[in-house]
PAZAPA-4460 file (N, C-alpha, C; in steps of 0.05 Angstrom, whole numbers, plus 32768, in hexadecimal, padded with zeros to 4 digits):
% residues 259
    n_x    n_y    n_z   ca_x   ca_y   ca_z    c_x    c_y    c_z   seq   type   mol
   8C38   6E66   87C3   8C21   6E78   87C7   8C07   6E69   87C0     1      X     A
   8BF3   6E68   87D4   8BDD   6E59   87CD   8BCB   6E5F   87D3     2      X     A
   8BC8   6E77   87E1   8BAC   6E88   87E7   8BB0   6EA4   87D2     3      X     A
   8B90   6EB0   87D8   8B8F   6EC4   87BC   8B99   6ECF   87C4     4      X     A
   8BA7   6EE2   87D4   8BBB   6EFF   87E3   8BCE   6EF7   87D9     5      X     A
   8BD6   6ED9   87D9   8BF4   6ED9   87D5   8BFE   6EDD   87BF     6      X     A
   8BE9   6ECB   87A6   8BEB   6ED3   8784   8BE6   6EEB   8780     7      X     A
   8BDA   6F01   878F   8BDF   6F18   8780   8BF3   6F26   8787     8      X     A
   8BFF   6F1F   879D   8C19   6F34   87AD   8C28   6F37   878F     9      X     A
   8C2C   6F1C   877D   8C40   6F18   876A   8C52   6F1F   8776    10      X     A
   8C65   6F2F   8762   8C82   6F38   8764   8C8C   6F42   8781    11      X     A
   8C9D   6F49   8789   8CA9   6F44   87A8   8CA4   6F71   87AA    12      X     A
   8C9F   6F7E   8793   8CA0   6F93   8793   8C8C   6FA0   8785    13      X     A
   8C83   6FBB   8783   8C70   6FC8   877E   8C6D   6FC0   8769    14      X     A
   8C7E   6FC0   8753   8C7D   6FC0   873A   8C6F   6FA5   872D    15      X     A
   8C76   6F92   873C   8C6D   6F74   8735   8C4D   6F6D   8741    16      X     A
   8C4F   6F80   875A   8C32   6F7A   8765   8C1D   6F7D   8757    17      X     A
   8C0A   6F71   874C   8BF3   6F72   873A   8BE2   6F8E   8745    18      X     A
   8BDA   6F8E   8762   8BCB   6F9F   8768   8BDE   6FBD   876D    19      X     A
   8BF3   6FBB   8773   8BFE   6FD4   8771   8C0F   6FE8   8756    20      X     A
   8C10   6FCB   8742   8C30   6FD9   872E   8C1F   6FF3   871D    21      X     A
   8C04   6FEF   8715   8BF7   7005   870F   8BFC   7025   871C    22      X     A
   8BFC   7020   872E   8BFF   7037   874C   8C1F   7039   8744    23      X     A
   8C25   7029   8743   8C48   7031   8749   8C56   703F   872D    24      X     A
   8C47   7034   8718   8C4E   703F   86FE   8C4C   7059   8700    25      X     A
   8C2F   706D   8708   8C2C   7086   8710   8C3D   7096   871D    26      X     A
   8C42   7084   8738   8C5A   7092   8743   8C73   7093   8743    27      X     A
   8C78   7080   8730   8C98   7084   872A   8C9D   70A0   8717    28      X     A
   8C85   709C   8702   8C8A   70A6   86EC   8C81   70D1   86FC    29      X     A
   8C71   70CC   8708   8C6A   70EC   8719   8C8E   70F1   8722    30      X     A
   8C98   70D5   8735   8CAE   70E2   8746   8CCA   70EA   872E    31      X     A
   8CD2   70DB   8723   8CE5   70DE   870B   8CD8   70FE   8700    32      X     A
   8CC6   7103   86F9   8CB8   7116   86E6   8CC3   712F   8709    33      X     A
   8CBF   7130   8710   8CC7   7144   8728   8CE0   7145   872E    34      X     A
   8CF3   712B   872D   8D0A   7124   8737   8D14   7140   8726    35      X     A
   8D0B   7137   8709   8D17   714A   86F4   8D17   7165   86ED    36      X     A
   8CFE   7166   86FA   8CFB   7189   8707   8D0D   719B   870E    37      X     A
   8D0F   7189   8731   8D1E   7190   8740   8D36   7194   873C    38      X     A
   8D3B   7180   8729   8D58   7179   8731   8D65   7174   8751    39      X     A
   8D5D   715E   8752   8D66   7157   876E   8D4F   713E   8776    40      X     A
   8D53   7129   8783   8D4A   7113   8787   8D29   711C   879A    41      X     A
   8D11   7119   87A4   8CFD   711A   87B0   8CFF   7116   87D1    42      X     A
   8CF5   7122   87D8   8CF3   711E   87FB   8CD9   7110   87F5    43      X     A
   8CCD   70FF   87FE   8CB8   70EC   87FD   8CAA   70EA   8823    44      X     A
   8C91   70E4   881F   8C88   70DE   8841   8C70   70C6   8835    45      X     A
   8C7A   70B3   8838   8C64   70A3   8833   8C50   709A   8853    46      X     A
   8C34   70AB   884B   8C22   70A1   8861   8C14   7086   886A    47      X     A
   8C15   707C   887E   8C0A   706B   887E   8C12   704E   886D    48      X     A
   8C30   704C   8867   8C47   7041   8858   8C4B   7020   8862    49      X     A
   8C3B   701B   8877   8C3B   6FFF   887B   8C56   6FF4   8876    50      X     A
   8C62   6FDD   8866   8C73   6FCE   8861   8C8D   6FD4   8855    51      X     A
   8C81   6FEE   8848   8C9D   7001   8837   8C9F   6FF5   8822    52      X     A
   8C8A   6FEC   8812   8C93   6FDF   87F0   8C89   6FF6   87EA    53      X     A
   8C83   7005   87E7   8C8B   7027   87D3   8C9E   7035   87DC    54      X     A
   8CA3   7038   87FB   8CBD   7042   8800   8CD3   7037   87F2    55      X     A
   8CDB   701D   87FB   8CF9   7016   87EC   8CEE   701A   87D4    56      X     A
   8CD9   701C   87BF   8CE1   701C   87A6   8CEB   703C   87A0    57      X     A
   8CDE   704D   87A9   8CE1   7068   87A6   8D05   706C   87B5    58      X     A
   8D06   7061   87C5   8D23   706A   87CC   8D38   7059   87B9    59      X     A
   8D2B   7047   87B1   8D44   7034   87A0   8D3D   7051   877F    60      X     A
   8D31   705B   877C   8D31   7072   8771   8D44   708B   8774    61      X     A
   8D4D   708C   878B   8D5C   709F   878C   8D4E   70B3   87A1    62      X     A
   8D3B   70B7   87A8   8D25   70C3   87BC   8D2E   70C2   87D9    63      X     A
   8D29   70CD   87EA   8D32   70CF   8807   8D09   70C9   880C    64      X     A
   8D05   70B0   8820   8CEE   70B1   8829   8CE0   70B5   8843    65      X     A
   8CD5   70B5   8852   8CD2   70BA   886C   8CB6   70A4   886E    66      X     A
   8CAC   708B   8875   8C97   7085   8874   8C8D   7088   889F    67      X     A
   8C70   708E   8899   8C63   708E   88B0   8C4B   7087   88B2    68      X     A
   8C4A   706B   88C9   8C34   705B   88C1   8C35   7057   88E9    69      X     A
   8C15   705A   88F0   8C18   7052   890D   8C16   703A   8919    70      X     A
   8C18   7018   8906   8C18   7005   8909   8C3D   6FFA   890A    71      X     A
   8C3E   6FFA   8930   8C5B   6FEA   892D   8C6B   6FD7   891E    72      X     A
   8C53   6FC3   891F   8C51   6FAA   890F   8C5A   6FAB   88F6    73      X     A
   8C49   6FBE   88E5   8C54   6FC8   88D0   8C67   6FD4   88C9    74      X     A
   8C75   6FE2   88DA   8C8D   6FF1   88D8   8CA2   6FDB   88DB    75      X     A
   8C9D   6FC6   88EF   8CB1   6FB9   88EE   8CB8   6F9B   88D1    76      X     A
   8CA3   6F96   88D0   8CA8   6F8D   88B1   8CB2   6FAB   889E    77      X     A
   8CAC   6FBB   889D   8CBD   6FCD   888E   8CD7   6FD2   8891    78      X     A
   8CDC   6FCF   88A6   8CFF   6FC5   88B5   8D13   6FBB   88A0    79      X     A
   8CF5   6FA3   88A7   8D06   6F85   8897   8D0D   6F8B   8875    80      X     A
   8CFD   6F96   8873   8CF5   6F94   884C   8D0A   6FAD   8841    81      X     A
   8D0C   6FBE   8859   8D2A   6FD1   8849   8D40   6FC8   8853    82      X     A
   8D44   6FBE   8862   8D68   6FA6   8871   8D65   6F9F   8853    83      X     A
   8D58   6F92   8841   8D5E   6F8B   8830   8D67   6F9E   880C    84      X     A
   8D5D   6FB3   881B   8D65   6FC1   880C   8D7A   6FCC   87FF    85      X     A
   8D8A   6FD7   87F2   8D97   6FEF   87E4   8D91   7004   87F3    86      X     A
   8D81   700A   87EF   8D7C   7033   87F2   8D6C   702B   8812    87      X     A
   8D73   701E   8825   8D75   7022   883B   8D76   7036   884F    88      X     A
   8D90   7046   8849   8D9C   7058   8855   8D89   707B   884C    89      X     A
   8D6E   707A   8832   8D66   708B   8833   8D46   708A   8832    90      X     A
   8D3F   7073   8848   8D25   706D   884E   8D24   706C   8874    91      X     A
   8D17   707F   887A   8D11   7084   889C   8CEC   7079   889E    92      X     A
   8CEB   707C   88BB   8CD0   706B   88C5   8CC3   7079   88E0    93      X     A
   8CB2   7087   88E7   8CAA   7093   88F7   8C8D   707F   88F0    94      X     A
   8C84   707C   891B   8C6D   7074   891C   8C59   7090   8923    95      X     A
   8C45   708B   8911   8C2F   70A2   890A   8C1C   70A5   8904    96      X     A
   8C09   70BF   8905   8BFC   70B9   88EF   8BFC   70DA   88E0    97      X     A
   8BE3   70DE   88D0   8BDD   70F7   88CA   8BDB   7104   88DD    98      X     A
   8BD5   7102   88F5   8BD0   7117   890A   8BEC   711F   8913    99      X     A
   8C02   7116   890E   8C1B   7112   891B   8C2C   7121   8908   100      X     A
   8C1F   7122   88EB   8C3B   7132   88DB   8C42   7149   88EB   101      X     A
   8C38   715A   88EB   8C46   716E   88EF   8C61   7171   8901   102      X     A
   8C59   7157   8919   8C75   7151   892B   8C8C   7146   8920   103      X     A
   8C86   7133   88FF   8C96   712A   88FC   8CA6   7135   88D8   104      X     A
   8CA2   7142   88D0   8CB0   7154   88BE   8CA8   7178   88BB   105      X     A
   8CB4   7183   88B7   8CB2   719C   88B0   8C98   71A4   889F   106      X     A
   8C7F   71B7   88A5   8C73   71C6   888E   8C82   71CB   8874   107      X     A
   8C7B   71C7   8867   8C7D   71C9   8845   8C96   71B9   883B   108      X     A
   8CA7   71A2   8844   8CB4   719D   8849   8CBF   7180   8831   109      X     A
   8CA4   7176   8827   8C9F   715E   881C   8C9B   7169   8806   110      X     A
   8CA9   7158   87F0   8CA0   7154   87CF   8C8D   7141   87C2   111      X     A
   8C88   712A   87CC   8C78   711C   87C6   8C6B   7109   87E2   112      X     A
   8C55   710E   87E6   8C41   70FE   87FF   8C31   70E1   87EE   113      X     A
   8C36   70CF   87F8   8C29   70BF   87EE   8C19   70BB   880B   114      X     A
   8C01   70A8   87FC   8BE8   70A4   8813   8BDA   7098   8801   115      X     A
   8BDF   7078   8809   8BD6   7070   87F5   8BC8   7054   880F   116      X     A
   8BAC   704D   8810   8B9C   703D   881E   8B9A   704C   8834   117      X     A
   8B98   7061   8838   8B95   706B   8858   8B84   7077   885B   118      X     A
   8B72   7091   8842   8B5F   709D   8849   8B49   7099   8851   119      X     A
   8B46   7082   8851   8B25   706D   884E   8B27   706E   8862   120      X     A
   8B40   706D   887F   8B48   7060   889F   8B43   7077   88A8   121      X     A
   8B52   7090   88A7   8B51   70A2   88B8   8B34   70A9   88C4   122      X     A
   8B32   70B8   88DD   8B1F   70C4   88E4   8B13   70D9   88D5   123      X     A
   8B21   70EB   88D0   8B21   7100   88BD   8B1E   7103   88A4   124      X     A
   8B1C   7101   8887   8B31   70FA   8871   8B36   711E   8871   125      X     A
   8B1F   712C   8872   8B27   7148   886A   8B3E   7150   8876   126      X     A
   8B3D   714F   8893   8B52   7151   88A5   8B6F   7149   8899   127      X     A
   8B6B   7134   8891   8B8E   7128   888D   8B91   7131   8874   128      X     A
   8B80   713A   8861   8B8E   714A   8848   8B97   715D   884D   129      X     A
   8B84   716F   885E   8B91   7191   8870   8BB2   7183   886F   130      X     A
   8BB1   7178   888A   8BCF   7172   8892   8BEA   7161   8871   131      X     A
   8BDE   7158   8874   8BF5   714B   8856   8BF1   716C   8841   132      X     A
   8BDE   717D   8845   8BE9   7190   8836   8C00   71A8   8846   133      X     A
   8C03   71A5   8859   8C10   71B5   8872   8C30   71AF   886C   134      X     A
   8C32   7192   886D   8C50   7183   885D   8C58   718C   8844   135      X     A
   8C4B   7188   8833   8C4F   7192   8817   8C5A   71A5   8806   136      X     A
   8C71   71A2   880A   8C7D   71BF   87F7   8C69   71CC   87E3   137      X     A
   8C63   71E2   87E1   8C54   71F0   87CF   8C5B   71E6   87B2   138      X     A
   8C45   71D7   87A8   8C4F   71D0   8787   8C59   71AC   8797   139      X     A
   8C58   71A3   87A7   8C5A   718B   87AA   8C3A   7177   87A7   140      X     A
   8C4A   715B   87A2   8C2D   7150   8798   8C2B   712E   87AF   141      X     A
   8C12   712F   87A5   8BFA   7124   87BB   8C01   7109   87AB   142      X     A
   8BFF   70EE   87AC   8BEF   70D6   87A4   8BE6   70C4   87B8   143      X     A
   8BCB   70C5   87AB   8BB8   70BB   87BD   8BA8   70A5   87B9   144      X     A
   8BB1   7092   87C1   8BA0   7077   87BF   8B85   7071   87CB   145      X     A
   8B6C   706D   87C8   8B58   706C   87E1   8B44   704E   87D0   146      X     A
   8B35   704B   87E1   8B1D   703D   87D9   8B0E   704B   87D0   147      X     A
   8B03   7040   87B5   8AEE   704E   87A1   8ACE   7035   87A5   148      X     A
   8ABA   7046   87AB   8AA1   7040   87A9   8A90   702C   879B   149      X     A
   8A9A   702F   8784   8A88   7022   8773   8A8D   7003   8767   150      X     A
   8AAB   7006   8765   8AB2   6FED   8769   8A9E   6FD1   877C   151      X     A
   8AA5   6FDA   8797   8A98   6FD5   87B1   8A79   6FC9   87A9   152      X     A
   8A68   6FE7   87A5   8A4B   6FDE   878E   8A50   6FC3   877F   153      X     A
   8A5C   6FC1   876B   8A58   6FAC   8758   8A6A   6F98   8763   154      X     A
   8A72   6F91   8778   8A7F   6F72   878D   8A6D   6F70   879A   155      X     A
   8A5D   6F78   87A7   8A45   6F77   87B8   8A2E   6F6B   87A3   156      X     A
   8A2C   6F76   878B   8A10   6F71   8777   8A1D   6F53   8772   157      X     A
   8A32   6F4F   8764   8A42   6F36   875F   8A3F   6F20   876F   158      X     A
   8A47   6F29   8789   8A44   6F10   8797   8A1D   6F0E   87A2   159      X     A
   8A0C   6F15   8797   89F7   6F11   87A1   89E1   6F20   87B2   160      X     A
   89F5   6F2E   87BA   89F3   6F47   87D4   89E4   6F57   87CC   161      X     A
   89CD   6F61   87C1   89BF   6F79   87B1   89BD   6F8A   87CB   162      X     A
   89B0   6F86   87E5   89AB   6F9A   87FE   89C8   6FA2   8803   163      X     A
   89E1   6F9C   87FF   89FA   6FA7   8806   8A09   6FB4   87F4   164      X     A
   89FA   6FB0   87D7   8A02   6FB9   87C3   89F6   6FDC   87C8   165      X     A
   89E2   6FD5   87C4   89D0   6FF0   87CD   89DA   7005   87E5   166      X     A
   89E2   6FF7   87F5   89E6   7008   880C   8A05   7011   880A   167      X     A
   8A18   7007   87F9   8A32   700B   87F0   8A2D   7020   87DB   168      X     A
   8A11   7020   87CF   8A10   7039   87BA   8A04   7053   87C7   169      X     A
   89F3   7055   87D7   89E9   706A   87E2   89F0   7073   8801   170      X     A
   8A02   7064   880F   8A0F   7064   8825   8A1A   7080   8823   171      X     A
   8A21   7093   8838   8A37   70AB   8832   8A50   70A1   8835   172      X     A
   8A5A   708A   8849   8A72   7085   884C   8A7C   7069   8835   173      X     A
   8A65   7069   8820   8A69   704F   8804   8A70   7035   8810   174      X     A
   8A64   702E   882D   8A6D   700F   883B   8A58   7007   883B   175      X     A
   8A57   6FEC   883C   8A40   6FD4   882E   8A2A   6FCA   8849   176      X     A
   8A3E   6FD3   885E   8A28   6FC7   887D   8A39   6FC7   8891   177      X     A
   8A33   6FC6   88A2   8A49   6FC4   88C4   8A5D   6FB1   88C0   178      X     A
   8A5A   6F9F   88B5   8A72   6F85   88AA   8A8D   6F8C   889E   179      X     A
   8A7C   6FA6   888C   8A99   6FAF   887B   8AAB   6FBA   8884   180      X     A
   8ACD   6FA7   887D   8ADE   6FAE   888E   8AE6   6FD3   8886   181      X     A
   8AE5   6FD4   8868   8AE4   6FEF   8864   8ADD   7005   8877   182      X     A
   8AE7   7018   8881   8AD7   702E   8897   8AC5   7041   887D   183      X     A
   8AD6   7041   8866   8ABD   705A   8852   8ACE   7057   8835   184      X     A
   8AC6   705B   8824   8ACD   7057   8805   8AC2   7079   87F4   185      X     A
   8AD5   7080   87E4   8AD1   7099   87D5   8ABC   709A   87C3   186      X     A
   8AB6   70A6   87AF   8AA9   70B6   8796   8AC4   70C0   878D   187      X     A
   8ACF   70CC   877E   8AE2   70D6   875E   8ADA   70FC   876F   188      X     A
   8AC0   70F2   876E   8AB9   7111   8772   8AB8   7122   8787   189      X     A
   8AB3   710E   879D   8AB5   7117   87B6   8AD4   711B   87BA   190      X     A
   8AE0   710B   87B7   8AFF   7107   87BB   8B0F   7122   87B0   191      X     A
   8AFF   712B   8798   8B0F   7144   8780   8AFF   715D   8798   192      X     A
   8AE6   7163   87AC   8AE2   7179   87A7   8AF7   7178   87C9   193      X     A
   8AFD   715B   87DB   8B07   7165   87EE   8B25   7169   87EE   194      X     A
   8B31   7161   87D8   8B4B   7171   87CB   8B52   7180   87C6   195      X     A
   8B40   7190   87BC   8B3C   71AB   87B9   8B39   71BD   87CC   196      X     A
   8B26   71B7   87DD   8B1D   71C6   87FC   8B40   71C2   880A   197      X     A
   8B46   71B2   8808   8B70   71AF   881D   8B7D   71C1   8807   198      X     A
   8B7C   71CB   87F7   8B90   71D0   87DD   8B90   71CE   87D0   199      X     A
   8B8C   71B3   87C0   8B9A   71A7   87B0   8B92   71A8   8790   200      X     A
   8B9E   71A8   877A   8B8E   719E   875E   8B9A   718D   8755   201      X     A
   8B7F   717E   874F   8B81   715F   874E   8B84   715E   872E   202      X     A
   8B9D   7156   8730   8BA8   7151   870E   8BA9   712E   86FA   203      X     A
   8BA3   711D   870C   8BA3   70FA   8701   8B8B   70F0   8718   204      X     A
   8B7C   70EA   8702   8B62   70CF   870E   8B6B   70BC   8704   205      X     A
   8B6A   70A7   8714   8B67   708D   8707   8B5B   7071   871A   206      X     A
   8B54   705F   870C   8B47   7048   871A   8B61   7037   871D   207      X     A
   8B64   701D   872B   8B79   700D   8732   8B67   6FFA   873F   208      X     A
   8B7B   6FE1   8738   8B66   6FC8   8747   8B4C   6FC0   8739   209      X     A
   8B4D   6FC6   871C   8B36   6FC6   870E   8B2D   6FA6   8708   210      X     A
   8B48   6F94   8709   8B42   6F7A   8707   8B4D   6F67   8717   211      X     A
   8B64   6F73   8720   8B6C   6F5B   873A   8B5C   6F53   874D   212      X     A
   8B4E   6F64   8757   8B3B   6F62   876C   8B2A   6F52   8765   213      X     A
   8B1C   6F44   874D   8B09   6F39   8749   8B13   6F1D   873C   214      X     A
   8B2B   6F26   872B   8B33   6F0A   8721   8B3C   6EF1   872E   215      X     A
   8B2C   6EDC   872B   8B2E   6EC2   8745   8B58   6EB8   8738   216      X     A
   8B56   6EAA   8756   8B74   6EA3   874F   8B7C   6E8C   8740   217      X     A
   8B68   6E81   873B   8B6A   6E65   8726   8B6E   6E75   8705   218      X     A
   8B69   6E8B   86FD   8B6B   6E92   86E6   8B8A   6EA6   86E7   219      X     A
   8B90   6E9E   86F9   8BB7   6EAC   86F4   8BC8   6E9A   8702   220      X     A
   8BCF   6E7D   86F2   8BD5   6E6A   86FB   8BFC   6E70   86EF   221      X     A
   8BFB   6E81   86E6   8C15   6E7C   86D1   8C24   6E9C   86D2   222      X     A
   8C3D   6E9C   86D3   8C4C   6EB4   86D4   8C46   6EBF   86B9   223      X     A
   8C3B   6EC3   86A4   8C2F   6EC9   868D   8C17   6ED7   8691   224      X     A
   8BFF   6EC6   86A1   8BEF   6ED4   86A8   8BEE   6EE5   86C1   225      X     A
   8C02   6EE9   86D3   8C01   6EFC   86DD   8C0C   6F13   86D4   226      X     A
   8C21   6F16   86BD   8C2D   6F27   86AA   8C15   6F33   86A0   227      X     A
   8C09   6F29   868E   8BE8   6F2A   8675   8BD9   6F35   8689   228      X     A
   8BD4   6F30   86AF   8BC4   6F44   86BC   8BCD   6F61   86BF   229      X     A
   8BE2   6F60   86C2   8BF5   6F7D   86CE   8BF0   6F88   86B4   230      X     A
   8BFF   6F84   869B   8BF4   6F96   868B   8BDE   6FA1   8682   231      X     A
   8BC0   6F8B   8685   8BAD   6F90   8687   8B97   6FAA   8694   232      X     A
   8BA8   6FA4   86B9   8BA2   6FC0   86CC   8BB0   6FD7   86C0   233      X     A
   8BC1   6FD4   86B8   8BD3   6FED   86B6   8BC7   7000   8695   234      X     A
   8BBF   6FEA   868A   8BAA   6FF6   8679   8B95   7007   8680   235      X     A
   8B85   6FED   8691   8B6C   6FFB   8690   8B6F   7011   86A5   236      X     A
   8B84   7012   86B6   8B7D   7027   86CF   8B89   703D   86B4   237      X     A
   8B8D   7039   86A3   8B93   705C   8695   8B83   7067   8683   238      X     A
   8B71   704C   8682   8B56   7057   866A   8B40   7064   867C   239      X     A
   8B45   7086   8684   8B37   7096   868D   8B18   709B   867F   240      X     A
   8B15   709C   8669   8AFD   70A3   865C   8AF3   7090   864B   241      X     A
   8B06   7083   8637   8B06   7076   8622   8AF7   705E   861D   242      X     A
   8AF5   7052   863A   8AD6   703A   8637   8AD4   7040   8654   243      X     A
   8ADC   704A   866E   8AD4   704B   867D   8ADF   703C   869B   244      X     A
   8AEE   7024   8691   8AF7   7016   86A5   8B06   701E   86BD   245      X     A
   8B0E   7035   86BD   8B1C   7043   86D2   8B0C   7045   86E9   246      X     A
   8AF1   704E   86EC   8ADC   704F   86F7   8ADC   7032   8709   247      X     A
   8ADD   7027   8702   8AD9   7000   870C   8AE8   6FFB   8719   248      X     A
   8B02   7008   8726   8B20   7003   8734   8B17   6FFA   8759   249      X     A
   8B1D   6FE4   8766   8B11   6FE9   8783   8B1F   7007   8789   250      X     A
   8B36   7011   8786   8B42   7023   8791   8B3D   7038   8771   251      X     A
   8B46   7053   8784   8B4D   7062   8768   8B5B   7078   8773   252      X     A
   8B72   7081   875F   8B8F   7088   876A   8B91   70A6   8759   253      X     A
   8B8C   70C0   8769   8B95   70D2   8766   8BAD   70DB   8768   254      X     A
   8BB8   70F4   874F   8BD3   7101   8758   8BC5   711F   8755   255      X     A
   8BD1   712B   8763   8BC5   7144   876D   8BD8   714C   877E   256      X     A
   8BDA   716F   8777   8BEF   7184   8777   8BE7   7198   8795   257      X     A
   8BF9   71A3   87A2   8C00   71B4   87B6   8BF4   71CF   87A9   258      X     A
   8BE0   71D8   87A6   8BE9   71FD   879B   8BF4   720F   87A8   259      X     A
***
């Protein structure tokens, strides 16, 4: 591995990934915490599921998943990555998108929706929360990964950028200039009142990506220090109030409930 994407993929799975094991800690511990509810394993729809490294982990859980993502490409590396799997046989793949649930599972039907990098893409965001709340068994829950704003602000000031910094802070869609591959980036706040307007009550804030994203790859030269990072994020994405760092996450990852 010798480019920066590749040092942070780390581990071959969610859990090892620097930028995701934060995220995945949440959702293991939400899906187990429900599993136990229920009594009975989760119906899962992961949106916009790309490669299936949260699917197989959630089905190597015990979970039945359904991911739907409208990139072939992607679905077919997702192919590949559950052939290798175990829990194979309780991970399916429909090409899609939000506009398409309703063709492809039942209203109220789903226990846990993940949607995690997608909202920033869609045309809509309000729109596709409507619909992912349409799936959702009543009392089923949301996690939602998106691009957070402010982050964005202080990489732009960082690298020099003050006019893109500015326009990433007062922008309505939080993007830095026509360049930015981003289509639009959240607010905490904006994000809580259009969760609300679909349904939902938003029960976990948190920031993620608070330091991978910035840490150069010469300073995680050693399986130690990529260990000393992961615990680090997984820290700070949980210190909600306490000095603040949650706020600083490029992404920031809601869990939020069906009423």
């Amino acid at each position: 591995m010798t480019d920066e994407r590749a040092w942070r993929r780390g581990g071959s799975g969610v859990e090892g990934n620097v930028r995701t094991a934060a995220i995945w800690s949440q959702v293991r511990e939400l899906s187990e915490s429900r599993q136990s509810e229920l009594s009975r394993p989760l119906r899962v729809l992961d949106l916009g599921g790309g490669t299936g490294g949260l699917a197989v982990a959630l089905a190597e859980q015990g979970h039945t998943v359904t991911v739907v993502d409208p990139s072939p490409d992607a679905l077919a590396s997702m192919s590949r990555r559950v052939a290798e799997s175990d829990a194979a046989d309780r991970i399916s793949a429909v090409q899609g998108d939000a506009d398409t649930l309703a063709g492809i599972v039942a209203p109220g039907s789903i226990d846990l929706l993940c949607c995690h990098g997608t909202l920033e893409y869609v045309e809509d965001p309000g729109a596709t929360l409507a619909r992912i709340a349409e799936v959702l068994a009543p009392g089923g829950h949301l996690s939602l990964v998106t691009a957070q704003r402010v982050a964005a602000v202080i990489a732009r000031a960082l690298a020099g950028r003050f006019d893109q910094a500015t326009t990433a802070l007062t922008a309505p869609d939080g993007r830095w200039g026509e360049d930015d591959p981003v289509p639009r980036r959240f607010d905490r706040a904006t994000l809580a009142e259009m969760l609300t307007r679909a349904g939902f009550t938003t029960l976990e804030t948190r920031g993620v990506r608070i330091f991978s994203d910035v840490v150069p790859s010469t300073f995680v030269d050693t399986e130690a220090d990529r260990q000393a990072l992961l615990e680090l994020e997984e820290l700070a994405s949980a210190d909600a109030g306490r000095i603040g760092l949650s706020a600083l996450g490029g992404a920031v990852h809601l869990i939020a409930r069906r009423d």
